[in-house]
N, CA, C and O atoms as a Tripos MOL2 file, in Angstrom:
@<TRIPOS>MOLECULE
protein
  100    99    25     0     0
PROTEIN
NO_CHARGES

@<TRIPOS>ATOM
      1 N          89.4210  118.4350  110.2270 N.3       1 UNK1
      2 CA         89.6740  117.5480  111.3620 C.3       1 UNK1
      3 C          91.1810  117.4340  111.6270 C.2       1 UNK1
      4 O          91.6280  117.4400  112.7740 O.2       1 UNK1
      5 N          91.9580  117.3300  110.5230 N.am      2 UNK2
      6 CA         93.4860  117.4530  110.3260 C.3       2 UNK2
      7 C          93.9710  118.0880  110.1880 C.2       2 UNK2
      8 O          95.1810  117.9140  110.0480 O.2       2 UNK2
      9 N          93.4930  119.1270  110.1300 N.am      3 UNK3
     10 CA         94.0440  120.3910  109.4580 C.3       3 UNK3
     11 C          94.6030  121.3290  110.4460 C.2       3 UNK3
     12 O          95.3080  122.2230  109.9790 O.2       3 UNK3
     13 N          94.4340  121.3010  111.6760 N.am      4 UNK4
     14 CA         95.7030  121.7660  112.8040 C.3       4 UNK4
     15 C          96.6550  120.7990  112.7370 C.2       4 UNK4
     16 O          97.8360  121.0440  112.4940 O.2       4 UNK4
     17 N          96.2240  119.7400  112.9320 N.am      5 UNK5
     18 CA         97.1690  118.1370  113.1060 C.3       5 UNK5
     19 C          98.5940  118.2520  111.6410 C.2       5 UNK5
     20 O          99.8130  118.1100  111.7370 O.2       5 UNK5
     21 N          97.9190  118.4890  110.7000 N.am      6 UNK6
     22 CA         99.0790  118.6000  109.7690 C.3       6 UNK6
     23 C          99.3900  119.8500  109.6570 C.2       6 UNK6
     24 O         100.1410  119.9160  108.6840 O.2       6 UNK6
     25 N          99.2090  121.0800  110.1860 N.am      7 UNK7
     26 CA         99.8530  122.2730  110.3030 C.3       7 UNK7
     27 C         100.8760  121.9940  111.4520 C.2       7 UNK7
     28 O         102.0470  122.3490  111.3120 O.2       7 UNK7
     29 N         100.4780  121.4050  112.5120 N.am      8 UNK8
     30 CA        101.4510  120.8970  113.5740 C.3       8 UNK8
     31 C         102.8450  120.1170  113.4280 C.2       8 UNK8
     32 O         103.9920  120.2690  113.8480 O.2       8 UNK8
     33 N         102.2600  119.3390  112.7380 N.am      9 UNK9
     34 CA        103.4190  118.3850  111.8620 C.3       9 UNK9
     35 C         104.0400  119.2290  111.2230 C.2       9 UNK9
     36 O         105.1600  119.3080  111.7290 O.2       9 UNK9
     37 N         103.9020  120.1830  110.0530 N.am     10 UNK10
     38 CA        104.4090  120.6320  109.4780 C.3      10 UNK10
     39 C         105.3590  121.8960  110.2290 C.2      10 UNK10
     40 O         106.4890  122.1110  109.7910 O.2      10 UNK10
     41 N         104.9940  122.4320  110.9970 N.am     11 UNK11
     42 CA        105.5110  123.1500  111.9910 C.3      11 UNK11
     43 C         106.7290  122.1300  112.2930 C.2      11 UNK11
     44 O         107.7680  122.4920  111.7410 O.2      11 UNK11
     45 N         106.8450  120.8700  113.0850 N.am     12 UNK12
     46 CA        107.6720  119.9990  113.5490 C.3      12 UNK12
     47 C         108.9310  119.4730  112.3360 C.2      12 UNK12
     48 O         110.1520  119.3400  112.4210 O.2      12 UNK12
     49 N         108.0320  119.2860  111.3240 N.am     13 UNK13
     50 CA        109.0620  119.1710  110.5160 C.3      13 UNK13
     51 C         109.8660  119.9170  109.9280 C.2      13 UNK13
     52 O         110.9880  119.5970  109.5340 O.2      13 UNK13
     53 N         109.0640  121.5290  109.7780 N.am     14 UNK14
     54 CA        110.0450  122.1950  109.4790 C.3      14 UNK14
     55 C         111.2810  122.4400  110.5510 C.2      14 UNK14
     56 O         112.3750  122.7470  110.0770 O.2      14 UNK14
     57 N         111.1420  122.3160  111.9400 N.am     15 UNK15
     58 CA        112.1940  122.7010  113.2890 C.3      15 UNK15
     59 C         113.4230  121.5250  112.6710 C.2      15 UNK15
     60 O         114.5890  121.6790  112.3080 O.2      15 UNK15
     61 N         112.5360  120.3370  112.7600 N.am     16 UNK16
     62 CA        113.1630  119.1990  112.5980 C.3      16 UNK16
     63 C         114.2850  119.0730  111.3120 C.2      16 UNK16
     64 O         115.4380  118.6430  111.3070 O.2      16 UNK16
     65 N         113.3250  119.7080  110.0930 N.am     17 UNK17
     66 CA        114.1880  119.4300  108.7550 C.3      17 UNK17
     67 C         113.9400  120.7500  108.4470 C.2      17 UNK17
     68 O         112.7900  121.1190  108.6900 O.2      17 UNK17
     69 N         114.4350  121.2840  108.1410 N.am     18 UNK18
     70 CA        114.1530  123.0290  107.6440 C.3      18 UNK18
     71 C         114.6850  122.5650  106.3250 C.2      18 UNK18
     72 O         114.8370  123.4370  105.4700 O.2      18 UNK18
     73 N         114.9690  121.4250  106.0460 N.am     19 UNK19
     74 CA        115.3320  121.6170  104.3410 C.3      19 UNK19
     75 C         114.3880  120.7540  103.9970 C.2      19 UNK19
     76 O         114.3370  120.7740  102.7680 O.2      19 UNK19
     77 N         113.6360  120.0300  104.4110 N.am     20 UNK20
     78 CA        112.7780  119.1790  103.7930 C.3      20 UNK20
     79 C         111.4890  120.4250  103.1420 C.2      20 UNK20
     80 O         111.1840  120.4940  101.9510 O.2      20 UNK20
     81 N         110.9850  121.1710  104.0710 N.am     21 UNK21
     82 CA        110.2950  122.3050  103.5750 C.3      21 UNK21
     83 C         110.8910  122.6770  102.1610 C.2      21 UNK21
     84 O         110.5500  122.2780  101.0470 O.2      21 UNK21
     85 N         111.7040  123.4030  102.4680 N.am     22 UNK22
     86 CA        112.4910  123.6790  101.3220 C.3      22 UNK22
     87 C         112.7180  122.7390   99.7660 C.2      22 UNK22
     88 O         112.9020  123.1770   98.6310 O.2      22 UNK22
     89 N         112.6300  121.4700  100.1990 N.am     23 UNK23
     90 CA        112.3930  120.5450   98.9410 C.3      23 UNK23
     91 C         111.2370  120.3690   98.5250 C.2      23 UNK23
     92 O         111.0090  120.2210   97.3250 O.2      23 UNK23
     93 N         110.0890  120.3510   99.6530 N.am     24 UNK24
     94 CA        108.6600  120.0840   99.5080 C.3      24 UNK24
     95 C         108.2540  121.2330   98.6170 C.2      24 UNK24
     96 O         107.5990  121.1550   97.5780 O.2      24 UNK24
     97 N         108.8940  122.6290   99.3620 N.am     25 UNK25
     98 CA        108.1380  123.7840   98.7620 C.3      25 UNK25
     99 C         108.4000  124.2500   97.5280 C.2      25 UNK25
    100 O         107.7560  125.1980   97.0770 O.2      25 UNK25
@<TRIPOS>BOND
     1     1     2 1
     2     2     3 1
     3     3     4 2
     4     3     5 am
     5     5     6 1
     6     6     7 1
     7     7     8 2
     8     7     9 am
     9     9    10 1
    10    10    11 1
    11    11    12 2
    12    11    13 am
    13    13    14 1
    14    14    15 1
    15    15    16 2
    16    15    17 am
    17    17    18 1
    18    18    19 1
    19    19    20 2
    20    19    21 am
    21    21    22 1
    22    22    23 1
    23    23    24 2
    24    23    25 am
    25    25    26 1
    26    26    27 1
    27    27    28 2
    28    27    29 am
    29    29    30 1
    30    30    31 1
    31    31    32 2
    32    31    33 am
    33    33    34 1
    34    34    35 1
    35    35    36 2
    36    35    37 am
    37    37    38 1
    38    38    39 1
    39    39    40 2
    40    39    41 am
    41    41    42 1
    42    42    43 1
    43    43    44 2
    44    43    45 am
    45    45    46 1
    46    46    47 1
    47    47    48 2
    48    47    49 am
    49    49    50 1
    50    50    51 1
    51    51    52 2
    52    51    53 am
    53    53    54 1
    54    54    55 1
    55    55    56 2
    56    55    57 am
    57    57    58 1
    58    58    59 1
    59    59    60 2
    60    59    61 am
    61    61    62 1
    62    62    63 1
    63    63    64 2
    64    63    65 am
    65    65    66 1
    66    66    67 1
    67    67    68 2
    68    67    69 am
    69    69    70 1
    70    70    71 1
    71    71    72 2
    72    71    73 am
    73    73    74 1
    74    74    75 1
    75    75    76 2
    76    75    77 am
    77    77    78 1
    78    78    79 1
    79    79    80 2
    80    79    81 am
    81    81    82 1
    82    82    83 1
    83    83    84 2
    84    83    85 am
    85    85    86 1
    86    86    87 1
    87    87    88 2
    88    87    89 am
    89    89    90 1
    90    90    91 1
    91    91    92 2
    92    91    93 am
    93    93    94 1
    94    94    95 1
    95    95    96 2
    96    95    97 am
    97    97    98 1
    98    98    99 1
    99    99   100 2
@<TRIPOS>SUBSTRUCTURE
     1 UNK1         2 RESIDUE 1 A UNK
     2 UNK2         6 RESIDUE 1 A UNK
     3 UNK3        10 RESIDUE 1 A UNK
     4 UNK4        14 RESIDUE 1 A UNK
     5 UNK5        18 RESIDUE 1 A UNK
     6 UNK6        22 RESIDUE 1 A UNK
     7 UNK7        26 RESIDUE 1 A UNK
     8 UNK8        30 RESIDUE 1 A UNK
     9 UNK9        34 RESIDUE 1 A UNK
    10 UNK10       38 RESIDUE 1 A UNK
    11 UNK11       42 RESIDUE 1 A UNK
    12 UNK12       46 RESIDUE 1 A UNK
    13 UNK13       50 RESIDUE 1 A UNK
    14 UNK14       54 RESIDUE 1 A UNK
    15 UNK15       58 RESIDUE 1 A UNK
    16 UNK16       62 RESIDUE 1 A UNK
    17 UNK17       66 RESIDUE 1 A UNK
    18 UNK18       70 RESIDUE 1 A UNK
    19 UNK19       74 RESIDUE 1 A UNK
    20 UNK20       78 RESIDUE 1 A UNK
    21 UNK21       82 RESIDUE 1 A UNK
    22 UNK22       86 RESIDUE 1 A UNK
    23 UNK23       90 RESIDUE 1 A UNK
    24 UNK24       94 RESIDUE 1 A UNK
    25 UNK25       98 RESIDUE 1 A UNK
């Protein structure tokens, strides 16, 4: 059910924070 919804987000956040990925990952 979320699972585009938080691929989306995650898409956004990476544009947004490209280092937060990077800490997450």
């Amino acid at each position: 059910m979320t699972s585009w919804h938080h691929r989306e987000n995650r898409v956004q956040a990476q544009k947004l924070f490209p280092h937060h990925h990077l800490l997450k990952n």
